[in-house]
mmCIF file of the N, C-alpha and C atoms, coordinates in Angstrom:
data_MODEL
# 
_entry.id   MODEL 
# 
loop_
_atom_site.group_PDB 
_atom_site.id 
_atom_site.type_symbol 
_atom_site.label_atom_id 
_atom_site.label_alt_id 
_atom_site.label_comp_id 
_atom_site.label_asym_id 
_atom_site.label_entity_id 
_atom_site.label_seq_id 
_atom_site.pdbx_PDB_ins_code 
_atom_site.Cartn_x 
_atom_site.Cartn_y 
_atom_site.Cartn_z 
_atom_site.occupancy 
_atom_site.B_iso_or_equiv 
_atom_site.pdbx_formal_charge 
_atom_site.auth_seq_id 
_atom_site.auth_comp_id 
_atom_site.auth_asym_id 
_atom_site.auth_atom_id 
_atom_site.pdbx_PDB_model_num 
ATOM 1   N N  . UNK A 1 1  ? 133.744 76.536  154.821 1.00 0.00 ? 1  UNK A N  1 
ATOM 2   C CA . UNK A 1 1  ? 133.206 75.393  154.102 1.00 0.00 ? 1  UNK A CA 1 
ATOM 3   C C  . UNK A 1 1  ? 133.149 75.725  152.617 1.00 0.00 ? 1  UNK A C  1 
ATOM 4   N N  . UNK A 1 2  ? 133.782 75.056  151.505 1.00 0.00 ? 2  UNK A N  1 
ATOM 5   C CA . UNK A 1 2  ? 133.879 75.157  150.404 1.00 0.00 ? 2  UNK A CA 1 
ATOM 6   C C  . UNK A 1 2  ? 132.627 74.350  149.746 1.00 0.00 ? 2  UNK A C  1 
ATOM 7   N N  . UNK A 1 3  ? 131.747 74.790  148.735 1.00 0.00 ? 3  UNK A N  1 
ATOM 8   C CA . UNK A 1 3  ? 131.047 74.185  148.248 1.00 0.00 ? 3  UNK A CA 1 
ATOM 9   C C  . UNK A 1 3  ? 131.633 73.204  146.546 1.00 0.00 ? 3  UNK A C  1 
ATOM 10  N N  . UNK A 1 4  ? 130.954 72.691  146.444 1.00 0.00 ? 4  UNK A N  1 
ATOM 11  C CA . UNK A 1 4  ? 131.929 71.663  145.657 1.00 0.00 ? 4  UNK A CA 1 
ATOM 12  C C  . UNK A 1 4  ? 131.655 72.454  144.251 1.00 0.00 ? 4  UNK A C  1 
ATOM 13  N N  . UNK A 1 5  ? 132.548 72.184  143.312 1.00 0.00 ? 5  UNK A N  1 
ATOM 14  C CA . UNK A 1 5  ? 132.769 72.195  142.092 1.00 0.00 ? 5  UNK A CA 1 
ATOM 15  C C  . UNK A 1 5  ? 133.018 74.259  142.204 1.00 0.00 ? 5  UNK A C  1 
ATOM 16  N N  . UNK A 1 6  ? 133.244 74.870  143.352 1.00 0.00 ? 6  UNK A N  1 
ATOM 17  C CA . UNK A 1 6  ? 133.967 76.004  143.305 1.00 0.00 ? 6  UNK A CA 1 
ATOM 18  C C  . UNK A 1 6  ? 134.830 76.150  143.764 1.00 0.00 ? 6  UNK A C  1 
ATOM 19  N N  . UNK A 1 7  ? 135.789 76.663  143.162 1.00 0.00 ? 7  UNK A N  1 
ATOM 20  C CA . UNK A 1 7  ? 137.475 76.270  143.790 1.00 0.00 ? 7  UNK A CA 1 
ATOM 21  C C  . UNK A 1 7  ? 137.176 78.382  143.561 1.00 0.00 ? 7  UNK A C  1 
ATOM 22  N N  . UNK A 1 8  ? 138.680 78.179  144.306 1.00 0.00 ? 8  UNK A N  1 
ATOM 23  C CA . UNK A 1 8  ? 139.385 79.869  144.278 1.00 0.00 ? 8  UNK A CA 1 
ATOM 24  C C  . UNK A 1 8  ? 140.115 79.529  142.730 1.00 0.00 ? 8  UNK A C  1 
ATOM 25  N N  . UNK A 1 9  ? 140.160 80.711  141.874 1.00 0.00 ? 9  UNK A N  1 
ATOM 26  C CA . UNK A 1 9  ? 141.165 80.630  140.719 1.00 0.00 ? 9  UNK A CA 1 
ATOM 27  C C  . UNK A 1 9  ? 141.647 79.448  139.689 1.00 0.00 ? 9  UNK A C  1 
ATOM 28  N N  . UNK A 1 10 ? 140.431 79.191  139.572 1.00 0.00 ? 10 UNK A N  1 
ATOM 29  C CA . UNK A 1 10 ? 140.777 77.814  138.799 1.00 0.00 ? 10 UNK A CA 1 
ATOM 30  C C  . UNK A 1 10 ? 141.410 78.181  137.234 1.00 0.00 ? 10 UNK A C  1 
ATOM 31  N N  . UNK A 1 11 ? 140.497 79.556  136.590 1.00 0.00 ? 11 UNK A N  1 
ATOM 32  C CA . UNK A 1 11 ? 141.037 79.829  135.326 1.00 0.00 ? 11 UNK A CA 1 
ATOM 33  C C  . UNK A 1 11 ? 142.435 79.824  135.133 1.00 0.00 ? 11 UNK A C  1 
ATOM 34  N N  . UNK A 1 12 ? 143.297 79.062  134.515 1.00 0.00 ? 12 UNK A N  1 
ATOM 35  C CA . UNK A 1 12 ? 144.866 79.462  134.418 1.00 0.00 ? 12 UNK A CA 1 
ATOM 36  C C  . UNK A 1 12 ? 145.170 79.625  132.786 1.00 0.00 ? 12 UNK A C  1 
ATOM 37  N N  . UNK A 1 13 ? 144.141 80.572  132.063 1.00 0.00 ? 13 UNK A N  1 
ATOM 38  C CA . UNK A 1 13 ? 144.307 81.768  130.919 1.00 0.00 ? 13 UNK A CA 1 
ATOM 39  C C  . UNK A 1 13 ? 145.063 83.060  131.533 1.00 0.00 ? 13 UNK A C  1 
ATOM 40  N N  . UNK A 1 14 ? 146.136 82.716  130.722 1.00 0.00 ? 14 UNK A N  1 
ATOM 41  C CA . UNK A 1 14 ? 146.994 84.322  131.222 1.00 0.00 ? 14 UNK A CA 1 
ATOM 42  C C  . UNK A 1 14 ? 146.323 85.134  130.875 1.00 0.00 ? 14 UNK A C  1 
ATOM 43  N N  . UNK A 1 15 ? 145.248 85.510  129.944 1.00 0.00 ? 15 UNK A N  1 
ATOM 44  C CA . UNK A 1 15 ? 144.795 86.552  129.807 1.00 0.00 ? 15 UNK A CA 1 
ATOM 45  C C  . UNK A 1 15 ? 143.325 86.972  130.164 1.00 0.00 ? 15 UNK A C  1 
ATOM 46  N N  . UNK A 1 16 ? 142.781 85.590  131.161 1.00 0.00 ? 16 UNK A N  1 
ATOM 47  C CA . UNK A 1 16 ? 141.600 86.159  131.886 1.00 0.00 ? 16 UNK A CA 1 
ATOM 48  C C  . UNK A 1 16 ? 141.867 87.579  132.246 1.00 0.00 ? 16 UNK A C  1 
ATOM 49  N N  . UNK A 1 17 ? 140.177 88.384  132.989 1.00 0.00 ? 17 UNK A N  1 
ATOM 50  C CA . UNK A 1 17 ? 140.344 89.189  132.747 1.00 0.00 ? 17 UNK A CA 1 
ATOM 51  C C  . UNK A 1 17 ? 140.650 89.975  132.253 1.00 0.00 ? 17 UNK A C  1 
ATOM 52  N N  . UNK A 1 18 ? 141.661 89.815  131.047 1.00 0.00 ? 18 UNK A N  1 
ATOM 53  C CA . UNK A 1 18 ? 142.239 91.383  130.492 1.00 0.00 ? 18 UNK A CA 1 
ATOM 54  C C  . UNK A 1 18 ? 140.723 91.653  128.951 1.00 0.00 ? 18 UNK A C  1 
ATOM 55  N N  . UNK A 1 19 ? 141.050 93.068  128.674 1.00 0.00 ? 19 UNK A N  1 
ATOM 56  C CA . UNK A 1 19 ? 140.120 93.535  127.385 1.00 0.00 ? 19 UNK A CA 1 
ATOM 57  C C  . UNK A 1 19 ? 141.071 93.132  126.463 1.00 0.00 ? 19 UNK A C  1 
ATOM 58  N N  . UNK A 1 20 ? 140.437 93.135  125.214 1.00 0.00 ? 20 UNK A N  1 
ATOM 59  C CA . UNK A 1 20 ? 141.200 93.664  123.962 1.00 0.00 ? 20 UNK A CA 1 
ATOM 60  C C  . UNK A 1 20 ? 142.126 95.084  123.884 1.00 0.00 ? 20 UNK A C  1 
ATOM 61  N N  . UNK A 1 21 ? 140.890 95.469  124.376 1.00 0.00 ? 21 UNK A N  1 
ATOM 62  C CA . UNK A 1 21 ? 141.417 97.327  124.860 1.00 0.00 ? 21 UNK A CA 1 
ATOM 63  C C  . UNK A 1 21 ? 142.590 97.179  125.360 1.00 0.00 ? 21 UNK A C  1 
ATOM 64  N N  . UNK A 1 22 ? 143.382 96.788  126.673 1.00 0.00 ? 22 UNK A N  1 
ATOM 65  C CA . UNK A 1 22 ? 143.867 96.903  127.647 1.00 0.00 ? 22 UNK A CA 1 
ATOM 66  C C  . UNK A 1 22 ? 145.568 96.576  126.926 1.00 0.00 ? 22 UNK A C  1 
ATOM 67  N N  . UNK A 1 23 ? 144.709 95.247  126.163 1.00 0.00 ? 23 UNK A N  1 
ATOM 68  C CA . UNK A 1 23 ? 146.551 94.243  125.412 1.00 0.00 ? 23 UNK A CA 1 
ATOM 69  C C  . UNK A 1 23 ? 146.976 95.459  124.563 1.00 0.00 ? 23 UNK A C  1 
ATOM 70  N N  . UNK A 1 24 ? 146.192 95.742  123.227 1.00 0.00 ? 24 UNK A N  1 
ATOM 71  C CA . UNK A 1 24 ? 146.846 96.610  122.607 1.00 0.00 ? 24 UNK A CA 1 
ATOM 72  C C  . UNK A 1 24 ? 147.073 98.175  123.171 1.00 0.00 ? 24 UNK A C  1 
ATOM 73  N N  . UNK A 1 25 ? 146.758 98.852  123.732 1.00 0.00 ? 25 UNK A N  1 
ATOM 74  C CA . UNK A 1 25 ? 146.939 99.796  124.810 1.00 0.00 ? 25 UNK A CA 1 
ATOM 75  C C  . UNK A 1 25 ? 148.357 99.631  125.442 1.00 0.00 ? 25 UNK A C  1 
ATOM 76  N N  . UNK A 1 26 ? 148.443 98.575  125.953 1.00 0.00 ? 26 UNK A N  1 
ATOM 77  C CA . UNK A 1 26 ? 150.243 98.351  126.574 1.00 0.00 ? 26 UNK A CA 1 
ATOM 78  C C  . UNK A 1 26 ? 150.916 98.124  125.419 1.00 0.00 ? 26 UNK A C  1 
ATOM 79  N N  . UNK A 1 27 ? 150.275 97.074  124.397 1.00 0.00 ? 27 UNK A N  1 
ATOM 80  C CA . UNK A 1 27 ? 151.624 97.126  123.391 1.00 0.00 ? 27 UNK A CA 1 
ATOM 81  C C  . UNK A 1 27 ? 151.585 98.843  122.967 1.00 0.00 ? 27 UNK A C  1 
ATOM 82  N N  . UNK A 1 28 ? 150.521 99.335  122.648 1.00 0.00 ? 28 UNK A N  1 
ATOM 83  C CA . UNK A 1 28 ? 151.268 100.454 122.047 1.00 0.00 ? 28 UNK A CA 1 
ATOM 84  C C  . UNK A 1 28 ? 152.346 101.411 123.011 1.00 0.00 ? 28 UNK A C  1 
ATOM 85  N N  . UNK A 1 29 ? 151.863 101.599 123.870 1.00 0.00 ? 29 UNK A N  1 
ATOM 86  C CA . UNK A 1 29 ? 152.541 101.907 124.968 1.00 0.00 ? 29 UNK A CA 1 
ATOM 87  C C  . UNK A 1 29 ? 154.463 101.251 125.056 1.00 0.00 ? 29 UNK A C  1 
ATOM 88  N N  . UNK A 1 30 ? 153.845 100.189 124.890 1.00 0.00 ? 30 UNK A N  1 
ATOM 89  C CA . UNK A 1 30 ? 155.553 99.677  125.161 1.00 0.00 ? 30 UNK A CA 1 
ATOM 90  C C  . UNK A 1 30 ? 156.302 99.245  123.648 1.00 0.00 ? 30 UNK A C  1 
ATOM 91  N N  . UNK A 1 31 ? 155.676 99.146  122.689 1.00 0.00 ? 31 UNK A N  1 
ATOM 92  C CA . UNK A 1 31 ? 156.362 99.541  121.300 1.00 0.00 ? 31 UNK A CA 1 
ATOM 93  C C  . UNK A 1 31 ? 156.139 100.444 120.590 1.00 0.00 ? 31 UNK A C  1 
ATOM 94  N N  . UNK A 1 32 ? 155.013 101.338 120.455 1.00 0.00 ? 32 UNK A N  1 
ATOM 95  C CA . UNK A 1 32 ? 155.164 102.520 119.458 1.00 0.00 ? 32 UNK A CA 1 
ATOM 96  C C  . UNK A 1 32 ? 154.389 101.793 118.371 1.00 0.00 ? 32 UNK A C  1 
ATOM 97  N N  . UNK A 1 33 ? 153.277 102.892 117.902 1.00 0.00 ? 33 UNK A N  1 
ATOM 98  C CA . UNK A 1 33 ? 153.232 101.907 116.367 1.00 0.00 ? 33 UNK A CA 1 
ATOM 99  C C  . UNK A 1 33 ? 153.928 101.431 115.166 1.00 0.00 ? 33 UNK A C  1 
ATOM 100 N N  . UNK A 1 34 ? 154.673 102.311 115.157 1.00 0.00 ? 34 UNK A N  1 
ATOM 101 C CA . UNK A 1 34 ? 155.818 102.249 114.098 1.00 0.00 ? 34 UNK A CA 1 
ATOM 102 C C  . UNK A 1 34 ? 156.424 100.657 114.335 1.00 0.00 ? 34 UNK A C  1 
ATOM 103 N N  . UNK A 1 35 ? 156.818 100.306 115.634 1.00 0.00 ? 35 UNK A N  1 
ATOM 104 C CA . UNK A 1 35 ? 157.725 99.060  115.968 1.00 0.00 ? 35 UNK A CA 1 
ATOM 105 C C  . UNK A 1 35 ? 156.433 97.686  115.934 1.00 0.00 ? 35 UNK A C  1 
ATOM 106 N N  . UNK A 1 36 ? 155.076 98.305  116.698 1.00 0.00 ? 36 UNK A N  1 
ATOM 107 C CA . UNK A 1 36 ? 154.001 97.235  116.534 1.00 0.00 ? 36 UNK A CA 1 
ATOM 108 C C  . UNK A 1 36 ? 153.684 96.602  115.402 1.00 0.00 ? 36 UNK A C  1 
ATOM 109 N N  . UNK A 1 37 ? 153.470 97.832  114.242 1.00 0.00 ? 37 UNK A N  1 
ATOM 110 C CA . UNK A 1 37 ? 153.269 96.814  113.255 1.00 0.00 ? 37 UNK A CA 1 
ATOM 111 C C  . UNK A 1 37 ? 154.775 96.743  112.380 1.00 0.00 ? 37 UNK A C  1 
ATOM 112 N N  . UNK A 1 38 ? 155.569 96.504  112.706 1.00 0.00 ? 38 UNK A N  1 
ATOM 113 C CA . UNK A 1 38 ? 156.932 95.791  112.276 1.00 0.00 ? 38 UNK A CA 1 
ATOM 114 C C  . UNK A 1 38 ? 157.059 94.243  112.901 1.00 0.00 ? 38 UNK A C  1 
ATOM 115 N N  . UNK A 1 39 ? 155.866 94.489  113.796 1.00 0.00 ? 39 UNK A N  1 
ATOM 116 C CA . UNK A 1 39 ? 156.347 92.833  114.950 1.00 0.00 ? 39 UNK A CA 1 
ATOM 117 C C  . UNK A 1 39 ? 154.575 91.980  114.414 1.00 0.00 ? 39 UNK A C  1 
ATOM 118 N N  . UNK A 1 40 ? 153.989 93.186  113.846 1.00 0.00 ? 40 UNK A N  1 
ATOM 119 C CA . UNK A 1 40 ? 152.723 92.263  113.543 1.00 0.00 ? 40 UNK A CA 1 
ATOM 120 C C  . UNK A 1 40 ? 152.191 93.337  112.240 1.00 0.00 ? 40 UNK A C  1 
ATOM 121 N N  . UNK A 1 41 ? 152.328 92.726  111.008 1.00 0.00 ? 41 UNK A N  1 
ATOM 122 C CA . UNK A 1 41 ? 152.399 93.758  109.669 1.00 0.00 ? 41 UNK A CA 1 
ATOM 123 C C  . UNK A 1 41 ? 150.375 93.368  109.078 1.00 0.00 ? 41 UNK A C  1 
ATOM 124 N N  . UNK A 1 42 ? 149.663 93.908  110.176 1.00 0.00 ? 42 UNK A N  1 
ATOM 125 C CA . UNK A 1 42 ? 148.792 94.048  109.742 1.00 0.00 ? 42 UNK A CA 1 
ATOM 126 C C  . UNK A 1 42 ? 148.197 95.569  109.345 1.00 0.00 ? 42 UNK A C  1 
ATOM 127 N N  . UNK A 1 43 ? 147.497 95.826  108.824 1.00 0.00 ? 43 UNK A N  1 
ATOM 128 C CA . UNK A 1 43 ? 147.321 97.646  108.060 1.00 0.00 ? 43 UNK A CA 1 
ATOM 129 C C  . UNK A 1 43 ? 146.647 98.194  109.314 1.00 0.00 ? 43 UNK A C  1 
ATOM 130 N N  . UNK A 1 44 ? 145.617 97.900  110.386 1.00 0.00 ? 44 UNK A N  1 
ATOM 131 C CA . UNK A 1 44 ? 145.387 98.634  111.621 1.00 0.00 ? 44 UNK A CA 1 
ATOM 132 C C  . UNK A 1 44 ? 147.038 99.384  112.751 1.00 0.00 ? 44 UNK A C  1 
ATOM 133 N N  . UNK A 1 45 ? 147.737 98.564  112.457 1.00 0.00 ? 45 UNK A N  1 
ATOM 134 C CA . UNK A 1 45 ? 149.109 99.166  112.915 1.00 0.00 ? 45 UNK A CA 1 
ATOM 135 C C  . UNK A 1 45 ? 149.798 100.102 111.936 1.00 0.00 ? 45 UNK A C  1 
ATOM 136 N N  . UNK A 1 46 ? 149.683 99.971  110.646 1.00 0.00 ? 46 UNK A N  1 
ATOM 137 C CA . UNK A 1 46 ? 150.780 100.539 109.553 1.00 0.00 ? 46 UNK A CA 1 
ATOM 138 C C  . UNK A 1 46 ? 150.239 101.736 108.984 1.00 0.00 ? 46 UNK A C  1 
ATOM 139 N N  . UNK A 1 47 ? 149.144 101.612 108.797 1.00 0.00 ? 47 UNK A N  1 
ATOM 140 C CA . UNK A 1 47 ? 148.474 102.290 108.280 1.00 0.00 ? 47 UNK A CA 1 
ATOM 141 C C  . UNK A 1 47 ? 147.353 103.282 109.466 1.00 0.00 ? 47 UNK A C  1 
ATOM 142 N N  . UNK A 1 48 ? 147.819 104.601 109.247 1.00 0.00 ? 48 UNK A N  1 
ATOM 143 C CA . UNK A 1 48 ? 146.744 105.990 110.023 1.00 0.00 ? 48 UNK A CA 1 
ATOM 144 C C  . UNK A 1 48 ? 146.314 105.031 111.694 1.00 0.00 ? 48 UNK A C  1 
ATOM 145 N N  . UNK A 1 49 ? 147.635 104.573 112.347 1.00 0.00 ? 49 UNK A N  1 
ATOM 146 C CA . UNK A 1 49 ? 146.718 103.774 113.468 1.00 0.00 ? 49 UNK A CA 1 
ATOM 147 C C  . UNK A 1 49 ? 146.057 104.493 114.479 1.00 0.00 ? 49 UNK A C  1 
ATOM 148 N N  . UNK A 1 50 ? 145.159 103.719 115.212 1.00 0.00 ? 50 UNK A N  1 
ATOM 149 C CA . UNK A 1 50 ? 144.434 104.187 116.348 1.00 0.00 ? 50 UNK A CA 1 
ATOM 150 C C  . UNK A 1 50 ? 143.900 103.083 117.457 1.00 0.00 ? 50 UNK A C  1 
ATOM 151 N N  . UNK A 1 51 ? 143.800 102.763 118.289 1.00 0.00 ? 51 UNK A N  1 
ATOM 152 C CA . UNK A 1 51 ? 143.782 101.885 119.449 1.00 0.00 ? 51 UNK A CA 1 
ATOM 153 C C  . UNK A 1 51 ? 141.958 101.991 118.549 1.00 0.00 ? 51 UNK A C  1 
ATOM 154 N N  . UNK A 1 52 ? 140.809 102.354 118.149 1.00 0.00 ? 52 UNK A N  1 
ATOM 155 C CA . UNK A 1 52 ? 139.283 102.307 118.127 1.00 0.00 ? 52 UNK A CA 1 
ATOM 156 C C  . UNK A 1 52 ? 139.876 101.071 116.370 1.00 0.00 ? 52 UNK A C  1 
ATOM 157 N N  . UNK A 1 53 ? 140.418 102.163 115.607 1.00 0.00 ? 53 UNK A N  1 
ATOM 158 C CA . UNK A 1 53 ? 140.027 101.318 114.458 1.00 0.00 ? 53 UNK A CA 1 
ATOM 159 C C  . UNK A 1 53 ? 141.090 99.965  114.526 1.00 0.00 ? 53 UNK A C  1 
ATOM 160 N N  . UNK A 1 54 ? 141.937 99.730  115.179 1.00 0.00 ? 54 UNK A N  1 
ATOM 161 C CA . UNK A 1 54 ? 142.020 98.401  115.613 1.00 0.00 ? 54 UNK A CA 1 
ATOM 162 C C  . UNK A 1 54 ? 141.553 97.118  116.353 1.00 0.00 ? 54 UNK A C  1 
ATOM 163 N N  . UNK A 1 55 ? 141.228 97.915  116.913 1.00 0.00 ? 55 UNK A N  1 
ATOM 164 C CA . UNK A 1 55 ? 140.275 97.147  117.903 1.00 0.00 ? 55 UNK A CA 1 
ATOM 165 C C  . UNK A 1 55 ? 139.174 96.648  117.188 1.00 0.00 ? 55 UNK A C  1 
ATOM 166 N N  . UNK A 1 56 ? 138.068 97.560  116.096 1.00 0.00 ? 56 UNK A N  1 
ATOM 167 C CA . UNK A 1 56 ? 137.244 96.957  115.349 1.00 0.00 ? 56 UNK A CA 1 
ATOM 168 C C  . UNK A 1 56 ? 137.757 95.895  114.490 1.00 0.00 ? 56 UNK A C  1 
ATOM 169 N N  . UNK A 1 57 ? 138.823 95.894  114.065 1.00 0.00 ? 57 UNK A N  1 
ATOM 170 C CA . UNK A 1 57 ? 139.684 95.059  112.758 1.00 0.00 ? 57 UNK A CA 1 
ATOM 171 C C  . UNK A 1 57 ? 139.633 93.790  113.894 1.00 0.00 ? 57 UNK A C  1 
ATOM 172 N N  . UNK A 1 58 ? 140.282 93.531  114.528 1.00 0.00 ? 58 UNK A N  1 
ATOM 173 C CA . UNK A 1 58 ? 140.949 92.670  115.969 1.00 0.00 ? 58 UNK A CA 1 
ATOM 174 C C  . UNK A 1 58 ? 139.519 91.600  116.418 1.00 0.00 ? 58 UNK A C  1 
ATOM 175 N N  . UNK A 1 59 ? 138.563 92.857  116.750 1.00 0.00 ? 59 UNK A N  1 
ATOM 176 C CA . UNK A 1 59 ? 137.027 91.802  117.073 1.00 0.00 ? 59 UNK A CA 1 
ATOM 177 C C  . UNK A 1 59 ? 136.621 90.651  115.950 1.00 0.00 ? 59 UNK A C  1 
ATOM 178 N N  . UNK A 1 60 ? 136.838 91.481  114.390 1.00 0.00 ? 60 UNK A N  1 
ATOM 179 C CA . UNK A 1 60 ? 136.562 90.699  113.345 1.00 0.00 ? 60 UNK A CA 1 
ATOM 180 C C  . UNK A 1 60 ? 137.153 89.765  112.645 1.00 0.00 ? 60 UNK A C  1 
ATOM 181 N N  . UNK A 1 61 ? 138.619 89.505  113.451 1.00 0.00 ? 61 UNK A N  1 
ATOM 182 C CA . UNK A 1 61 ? 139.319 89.025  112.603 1.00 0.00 ? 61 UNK A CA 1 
ATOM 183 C C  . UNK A 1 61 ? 140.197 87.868  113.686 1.00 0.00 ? 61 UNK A C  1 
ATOM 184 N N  . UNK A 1 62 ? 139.685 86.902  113.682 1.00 0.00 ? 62 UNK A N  1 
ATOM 185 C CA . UNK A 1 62 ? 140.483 85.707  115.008 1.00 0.00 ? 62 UNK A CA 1 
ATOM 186 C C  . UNK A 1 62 ? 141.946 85.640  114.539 1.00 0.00 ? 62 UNK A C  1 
ATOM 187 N N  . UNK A 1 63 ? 142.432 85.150  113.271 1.00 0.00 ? 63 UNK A N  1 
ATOM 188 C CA . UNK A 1 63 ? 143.995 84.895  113.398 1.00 0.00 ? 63 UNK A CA 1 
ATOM 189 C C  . UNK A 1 63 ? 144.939 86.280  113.807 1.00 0.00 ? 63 UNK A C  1 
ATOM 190 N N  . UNK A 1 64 ? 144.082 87.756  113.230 1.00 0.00 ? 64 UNK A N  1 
ATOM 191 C CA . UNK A 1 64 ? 145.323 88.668  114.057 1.00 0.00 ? 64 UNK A CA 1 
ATOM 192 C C  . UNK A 1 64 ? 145.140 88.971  115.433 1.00 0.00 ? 64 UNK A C  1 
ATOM 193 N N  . UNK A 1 65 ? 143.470 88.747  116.229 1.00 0.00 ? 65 UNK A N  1 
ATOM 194 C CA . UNK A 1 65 ? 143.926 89.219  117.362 1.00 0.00 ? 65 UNK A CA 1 
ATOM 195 C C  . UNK A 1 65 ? 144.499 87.968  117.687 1.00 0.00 ? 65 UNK A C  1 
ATOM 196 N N  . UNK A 1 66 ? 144.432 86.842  117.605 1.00 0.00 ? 66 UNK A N  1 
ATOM 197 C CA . UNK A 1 66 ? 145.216 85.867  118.291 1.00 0.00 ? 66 UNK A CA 1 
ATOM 198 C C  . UNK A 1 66 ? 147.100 86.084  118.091 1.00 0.00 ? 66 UNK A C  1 
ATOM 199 N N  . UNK A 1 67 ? 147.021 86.922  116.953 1.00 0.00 ? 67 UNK A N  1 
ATOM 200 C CA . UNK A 1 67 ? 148.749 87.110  116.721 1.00 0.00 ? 67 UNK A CA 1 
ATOM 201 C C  . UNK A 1 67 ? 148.814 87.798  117.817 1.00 0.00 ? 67 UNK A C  1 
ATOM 202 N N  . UNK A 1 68 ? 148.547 89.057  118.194 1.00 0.00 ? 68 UNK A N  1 
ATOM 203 C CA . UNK A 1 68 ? 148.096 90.368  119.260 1.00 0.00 ? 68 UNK A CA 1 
ATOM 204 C C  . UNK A 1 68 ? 148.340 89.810  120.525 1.00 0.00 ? 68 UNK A C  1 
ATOM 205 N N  . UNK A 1 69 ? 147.698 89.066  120.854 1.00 0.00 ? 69 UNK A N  1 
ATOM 206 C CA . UNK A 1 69 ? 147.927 88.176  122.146 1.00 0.00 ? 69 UNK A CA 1 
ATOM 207 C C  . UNK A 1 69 ? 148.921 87.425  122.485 1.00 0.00 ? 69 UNK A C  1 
ATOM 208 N N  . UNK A 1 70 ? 149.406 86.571  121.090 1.00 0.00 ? 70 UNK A N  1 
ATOM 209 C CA . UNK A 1 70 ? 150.788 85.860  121.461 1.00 0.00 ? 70 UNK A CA 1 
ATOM 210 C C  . UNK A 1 70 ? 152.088 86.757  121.272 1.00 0.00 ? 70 UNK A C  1 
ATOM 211 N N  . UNK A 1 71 ? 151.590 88.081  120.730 1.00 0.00 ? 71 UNK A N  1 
ATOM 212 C CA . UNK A 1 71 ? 152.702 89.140  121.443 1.00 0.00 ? 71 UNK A CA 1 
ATOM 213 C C  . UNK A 1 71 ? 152.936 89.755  122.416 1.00 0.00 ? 71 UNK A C  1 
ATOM 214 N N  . UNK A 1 72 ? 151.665 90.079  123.139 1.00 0.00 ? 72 UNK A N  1 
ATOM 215 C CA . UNK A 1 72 ? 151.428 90.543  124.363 1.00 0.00 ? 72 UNK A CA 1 
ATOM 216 C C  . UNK A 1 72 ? 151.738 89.433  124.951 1.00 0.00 ? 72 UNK A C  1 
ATOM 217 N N  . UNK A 1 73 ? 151.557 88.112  125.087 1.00 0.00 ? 73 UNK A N  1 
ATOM 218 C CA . UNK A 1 73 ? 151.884 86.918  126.669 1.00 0.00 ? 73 UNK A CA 1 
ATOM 219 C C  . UNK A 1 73 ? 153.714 87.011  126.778 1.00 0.00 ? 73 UNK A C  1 
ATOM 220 N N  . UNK A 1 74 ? 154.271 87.120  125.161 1.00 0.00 ? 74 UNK A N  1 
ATOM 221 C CA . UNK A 1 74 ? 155.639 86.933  124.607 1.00 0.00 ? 74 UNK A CA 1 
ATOM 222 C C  . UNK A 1 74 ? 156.140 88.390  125.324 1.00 0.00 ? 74 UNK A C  1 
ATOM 223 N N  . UNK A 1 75 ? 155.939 89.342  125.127 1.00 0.00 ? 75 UNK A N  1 
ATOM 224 C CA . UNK A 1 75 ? 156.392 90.869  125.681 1.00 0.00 ? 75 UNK A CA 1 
ATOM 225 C C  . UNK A 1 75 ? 156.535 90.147  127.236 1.00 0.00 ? 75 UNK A C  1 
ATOM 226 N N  . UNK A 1 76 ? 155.422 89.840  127.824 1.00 0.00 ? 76 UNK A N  1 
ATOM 227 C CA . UNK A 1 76 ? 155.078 90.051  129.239 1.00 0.00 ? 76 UNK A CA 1 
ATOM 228 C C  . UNK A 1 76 ? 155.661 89.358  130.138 1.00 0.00 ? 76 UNK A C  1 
ATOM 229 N N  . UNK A 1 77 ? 155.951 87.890  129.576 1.00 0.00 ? 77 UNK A N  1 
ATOM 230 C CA . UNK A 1 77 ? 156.941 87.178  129.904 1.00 0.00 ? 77 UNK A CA 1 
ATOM 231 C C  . UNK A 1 77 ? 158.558 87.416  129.699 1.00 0.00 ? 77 UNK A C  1 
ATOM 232 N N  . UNK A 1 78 ? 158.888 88.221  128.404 1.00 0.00 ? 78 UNK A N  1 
ATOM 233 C CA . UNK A 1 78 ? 160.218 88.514  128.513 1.00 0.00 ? 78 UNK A CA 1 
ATOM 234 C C  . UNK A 1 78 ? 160.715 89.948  129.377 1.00 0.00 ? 78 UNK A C  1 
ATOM 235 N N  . UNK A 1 79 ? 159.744 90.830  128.969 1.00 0.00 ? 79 UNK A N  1 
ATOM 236 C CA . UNK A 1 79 ? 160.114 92.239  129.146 1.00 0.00 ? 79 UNK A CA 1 
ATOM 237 C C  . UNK A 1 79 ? 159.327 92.433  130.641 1.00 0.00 ? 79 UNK A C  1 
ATOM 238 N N  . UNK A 1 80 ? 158.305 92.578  131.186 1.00 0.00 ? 80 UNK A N  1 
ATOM 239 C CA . UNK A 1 80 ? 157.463 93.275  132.539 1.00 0.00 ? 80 UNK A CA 1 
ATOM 240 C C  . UNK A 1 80 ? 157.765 91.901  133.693 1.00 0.00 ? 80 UNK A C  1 
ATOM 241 N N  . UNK A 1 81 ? 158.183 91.231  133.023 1.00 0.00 ? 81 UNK A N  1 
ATOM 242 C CA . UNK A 1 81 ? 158.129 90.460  134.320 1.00 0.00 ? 81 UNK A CA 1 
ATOM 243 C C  . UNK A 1 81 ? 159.715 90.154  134.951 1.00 0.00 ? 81 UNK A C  1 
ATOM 244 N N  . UNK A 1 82 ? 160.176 91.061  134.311 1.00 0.00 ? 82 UNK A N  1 
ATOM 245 C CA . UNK A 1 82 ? 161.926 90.915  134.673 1.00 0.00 ? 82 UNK A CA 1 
ATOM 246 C C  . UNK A 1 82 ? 161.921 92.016  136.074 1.00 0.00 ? 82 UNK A C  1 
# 
């Protein structure tokens, strides 16, 4: 018996569940910083990077992590899901 207004999986955000942590973690993983910030030229990539002091930049700053994300859905769809 299903109670009303709860469905199974209703969220359809590709990136429910995931961290901040987790997105940039695979991009670095699957581009390197050197290539990350060539694909997103913000100074947490270009400059002395580190998955902590990006991540602080990223919390504070909505238009780059939102860039961050539409690289990670763009990677994930072209490249991991082949």
């Amino acid at each position: 018996m299903k109670i009303s207004g709860m469905s199974e999986n209703t969220n359809k955000d590709p990136l429910h569940g995931l961290t901040l942590e987790a997105i940039v973690t695979s991009l670095v993983e699957h581009y390197g910083w050197d290539t990350l910030g060539q694909q997103i030229s913000i100074r947490c990539f270009t400059s002395d990077p580190s998955v902590k002091s990006s991540l602080k930049f990223l919390r504070k700053t909505p238009w780059a992590r939102k860039k961050v994300e539409t690289l990670y859905l763009a990677t994930q769809n072209s490249v991991w899901k082949k």
